[in-house]
Chimera marker file (.cmm) of the C-alpha trace (Angstrom):
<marker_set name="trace">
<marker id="1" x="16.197" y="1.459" z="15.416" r="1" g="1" b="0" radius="0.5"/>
<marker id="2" x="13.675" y="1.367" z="12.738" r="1" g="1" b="0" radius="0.5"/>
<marker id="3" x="11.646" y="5.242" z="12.322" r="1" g="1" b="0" radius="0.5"/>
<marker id="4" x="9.819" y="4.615" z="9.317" r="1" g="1" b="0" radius="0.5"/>
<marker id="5" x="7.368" y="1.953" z="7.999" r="1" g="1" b="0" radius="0.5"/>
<marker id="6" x="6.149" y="1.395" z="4.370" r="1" g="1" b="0" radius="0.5"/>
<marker id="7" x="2.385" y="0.240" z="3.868" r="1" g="1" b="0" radius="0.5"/>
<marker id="8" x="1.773" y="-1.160" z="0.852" r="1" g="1" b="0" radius="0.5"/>
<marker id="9" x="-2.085" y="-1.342" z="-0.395" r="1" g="1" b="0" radius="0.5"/>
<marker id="10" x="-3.912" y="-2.332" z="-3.801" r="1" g="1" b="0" radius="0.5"/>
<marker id="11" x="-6.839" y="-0.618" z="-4.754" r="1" g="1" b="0" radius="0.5"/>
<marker id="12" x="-8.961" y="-1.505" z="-7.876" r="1" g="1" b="0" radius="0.5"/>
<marker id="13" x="-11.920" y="0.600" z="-8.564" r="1" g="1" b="0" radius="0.5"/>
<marker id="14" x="-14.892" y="-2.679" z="-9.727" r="1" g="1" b="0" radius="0.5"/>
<marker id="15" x="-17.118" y="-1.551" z="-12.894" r="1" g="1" b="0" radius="0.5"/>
<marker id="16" x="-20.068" y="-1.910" z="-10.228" r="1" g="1" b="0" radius="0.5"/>
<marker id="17" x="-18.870" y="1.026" z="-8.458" r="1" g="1" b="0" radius="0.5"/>
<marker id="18" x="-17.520" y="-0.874" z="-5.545" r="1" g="1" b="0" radius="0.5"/>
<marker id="19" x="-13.686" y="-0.829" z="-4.514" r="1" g="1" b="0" radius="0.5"/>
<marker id="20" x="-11.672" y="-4.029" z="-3.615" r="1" g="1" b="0" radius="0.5"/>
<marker id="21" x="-9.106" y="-2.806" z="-1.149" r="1" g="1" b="0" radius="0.5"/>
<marker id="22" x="-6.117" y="-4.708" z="0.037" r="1" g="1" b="0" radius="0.5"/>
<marker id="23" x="-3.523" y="-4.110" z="2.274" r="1" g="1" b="0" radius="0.5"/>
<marker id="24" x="-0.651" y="-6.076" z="0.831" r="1" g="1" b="0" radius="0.5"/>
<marker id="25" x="2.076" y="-5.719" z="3.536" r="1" g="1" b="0" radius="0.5"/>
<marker id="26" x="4.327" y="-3.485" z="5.831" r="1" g="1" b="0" radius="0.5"/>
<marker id="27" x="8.190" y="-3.097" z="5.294" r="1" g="1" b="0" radius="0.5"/>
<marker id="28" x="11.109" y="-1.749" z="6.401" r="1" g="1" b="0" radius="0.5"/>
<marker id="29" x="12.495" y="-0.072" z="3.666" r="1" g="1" b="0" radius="0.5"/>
<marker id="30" x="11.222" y="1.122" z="0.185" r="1" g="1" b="0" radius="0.5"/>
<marker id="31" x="13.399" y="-1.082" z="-1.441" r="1" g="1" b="0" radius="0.5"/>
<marker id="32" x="11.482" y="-4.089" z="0.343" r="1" g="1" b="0" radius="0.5"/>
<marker id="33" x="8.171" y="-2.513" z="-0.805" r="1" g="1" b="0" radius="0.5"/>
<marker id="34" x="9.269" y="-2.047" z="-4.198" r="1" g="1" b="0" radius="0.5"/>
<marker id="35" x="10.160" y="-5.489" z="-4.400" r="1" g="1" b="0" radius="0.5"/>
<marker id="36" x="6.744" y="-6.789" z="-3.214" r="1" g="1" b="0" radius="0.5"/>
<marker id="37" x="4.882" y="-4.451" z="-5.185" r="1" g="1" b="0" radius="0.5"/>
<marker id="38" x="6.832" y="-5.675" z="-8.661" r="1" g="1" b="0" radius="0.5"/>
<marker id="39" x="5.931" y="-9.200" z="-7.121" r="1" g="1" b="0" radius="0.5"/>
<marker id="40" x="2.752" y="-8.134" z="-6.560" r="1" g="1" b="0" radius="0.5"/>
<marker id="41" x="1.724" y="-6.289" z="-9.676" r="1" g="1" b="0" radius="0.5"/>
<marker id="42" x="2.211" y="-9.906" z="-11.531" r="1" g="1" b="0" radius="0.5"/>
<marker id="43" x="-0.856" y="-11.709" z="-9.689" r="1" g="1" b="0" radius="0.5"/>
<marker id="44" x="-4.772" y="-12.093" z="-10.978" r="1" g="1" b="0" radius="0.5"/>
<marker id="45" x="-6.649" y="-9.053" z="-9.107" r="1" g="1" b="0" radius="0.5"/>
<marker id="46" x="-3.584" y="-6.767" z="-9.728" r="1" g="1" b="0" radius="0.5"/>
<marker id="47" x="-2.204" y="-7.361" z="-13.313" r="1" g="1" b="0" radius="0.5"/>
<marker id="48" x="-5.672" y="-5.339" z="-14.191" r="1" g="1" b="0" radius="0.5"/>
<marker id="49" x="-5.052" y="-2.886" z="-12.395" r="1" g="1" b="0" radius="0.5"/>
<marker id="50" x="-1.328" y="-1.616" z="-12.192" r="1" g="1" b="0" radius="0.5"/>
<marker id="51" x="-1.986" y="2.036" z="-11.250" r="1" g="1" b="0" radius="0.5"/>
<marker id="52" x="-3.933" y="0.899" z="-7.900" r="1" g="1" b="0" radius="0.5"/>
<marker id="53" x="-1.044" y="0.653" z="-5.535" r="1" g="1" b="0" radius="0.5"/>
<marker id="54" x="-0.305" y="2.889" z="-3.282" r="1" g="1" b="0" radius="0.5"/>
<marker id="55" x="3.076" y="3.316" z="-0.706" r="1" g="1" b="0" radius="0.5"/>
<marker id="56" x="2.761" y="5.312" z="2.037" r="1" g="1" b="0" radius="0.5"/>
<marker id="57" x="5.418" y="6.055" z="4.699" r="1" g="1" b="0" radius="0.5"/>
<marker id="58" x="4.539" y="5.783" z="8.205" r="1" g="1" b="0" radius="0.5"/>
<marker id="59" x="6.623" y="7.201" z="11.079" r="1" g="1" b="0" radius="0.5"/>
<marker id="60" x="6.825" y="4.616" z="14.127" r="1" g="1" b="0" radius="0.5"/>
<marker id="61" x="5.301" y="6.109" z="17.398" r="1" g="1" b="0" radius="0.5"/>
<marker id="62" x="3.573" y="8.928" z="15.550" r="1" g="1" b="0" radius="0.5"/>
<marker id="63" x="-0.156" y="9.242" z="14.886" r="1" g="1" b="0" radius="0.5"/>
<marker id="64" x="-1.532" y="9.014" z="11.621" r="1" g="1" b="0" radius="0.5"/>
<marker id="65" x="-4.166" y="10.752" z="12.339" r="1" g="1" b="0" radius="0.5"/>
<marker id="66" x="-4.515" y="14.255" z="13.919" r="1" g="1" b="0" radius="0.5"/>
<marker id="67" x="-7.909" y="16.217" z="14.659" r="1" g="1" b="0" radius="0.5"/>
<marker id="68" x="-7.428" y="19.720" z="13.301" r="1" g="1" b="0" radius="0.5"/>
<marker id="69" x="-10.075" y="21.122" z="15.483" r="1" g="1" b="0" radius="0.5"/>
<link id1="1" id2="2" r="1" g="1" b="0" radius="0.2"/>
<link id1="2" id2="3" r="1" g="1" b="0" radius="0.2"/>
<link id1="3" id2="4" r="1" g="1" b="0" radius="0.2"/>
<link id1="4" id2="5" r="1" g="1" b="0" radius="0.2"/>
<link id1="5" id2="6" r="1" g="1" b="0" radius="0.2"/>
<link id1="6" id2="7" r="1" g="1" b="0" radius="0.2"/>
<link id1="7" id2="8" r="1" g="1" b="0" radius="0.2"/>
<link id1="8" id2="9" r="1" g="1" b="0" radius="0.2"/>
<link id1="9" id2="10" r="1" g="1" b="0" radius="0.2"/>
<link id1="10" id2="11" r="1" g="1" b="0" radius="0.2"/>
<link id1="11" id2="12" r="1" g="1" b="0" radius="0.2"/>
<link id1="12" id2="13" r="1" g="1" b="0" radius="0.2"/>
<link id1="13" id2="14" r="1" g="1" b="0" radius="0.2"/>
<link id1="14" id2="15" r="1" g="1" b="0" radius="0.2"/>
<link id1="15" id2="16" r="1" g="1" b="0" radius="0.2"/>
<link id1="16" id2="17" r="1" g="1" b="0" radius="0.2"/>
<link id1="17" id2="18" r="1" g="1" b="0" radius="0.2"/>
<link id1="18" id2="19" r="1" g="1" b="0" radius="0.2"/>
<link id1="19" id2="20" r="1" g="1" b="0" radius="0.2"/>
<link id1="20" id2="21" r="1" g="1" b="0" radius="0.2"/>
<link id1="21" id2="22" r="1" g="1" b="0" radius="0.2"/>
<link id1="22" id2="23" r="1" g="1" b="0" radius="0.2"/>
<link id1="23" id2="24" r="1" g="1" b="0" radius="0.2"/>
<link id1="24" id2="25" r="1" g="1" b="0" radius="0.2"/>
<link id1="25" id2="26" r="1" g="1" b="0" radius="0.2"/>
<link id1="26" id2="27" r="1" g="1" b="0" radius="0.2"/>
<link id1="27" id2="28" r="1" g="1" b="0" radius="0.2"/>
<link id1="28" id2="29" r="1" g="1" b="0" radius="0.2"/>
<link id1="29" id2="30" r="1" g="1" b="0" radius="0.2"/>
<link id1="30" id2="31" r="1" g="1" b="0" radius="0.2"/>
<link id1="31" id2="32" r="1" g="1" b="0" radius="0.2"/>
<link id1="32" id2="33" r="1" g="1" b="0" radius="0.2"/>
<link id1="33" id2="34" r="1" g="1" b="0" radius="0.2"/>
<link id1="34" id2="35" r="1" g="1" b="0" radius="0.2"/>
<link id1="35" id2="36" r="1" g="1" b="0" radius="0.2"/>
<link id1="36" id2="37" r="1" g="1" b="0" radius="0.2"/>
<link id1="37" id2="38" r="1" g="1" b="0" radius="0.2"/>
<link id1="38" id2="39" r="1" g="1" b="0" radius="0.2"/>
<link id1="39" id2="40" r="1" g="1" b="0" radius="0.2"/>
<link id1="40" id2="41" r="1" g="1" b="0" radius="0.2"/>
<link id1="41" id2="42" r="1" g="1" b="0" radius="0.2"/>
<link id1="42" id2="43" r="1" g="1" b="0" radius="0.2"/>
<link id1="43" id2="44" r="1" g="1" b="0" radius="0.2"/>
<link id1="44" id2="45" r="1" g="1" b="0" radius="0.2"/>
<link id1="45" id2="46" r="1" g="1" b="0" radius="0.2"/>
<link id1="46" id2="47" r="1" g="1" b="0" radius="0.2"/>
<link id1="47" id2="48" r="1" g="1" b="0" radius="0.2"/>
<link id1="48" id2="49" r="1" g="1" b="0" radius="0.2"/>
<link id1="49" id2="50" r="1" g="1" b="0" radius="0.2"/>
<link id1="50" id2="51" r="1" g="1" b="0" radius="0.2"/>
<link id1="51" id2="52" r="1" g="1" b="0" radius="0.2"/>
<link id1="52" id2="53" r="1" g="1" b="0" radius="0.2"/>
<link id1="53" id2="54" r="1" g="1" b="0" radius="0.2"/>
<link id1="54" id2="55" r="1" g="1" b="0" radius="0.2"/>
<link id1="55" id2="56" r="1" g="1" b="0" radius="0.2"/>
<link id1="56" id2="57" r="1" g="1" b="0" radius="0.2"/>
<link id1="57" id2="58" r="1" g="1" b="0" radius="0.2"/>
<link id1="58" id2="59" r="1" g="1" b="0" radius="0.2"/>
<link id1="59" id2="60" r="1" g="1" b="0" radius="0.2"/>
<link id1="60" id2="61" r="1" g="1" b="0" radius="0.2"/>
<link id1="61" id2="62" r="1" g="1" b="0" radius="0.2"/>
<link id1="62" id2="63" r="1" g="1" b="0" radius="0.2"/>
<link id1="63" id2="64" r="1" g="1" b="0" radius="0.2"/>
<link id1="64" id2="65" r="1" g="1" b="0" radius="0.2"/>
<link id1="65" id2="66" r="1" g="1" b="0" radius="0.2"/>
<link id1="66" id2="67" r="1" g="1" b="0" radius="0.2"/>
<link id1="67" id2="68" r="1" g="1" b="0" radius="0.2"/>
<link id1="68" id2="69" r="1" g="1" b="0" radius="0.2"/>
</marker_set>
């Protein structure tokens, strides 16, 4: 059974301040999301900006999230 999840996101920081976000898939393995990434990082809107992905692991059945308080 699948336990983890890799989210794959693109984020380019705009000279007008703003930030174009984009969630560019979840996989299975790293492996898969190193694949898309390199397939990725080709495209117009990426090329530019090669240091904007990020890869973050998510554990199934887990929250993300968790209020400290």
């Amino acid at each position: 059974m699948i336990r983890e999840l890799y989210v794959l996101k693109h984020r380019n920081e705009l000279s007008d301040g703003f930030r174009d976000d984009k969630y560019i898939g979840v996989y299975t393995s790293e492996a898969l999301a190193q694949e898309a990434l390199e397939r990725t990082r080709q495209l117009p809107g990426f090329r530019d900006a090669p240091d904007g992905f990020s890869l973050r692991v998510m554990q199934m059945d887990e929250d993300a999230f968790s209020n400290p308080a």
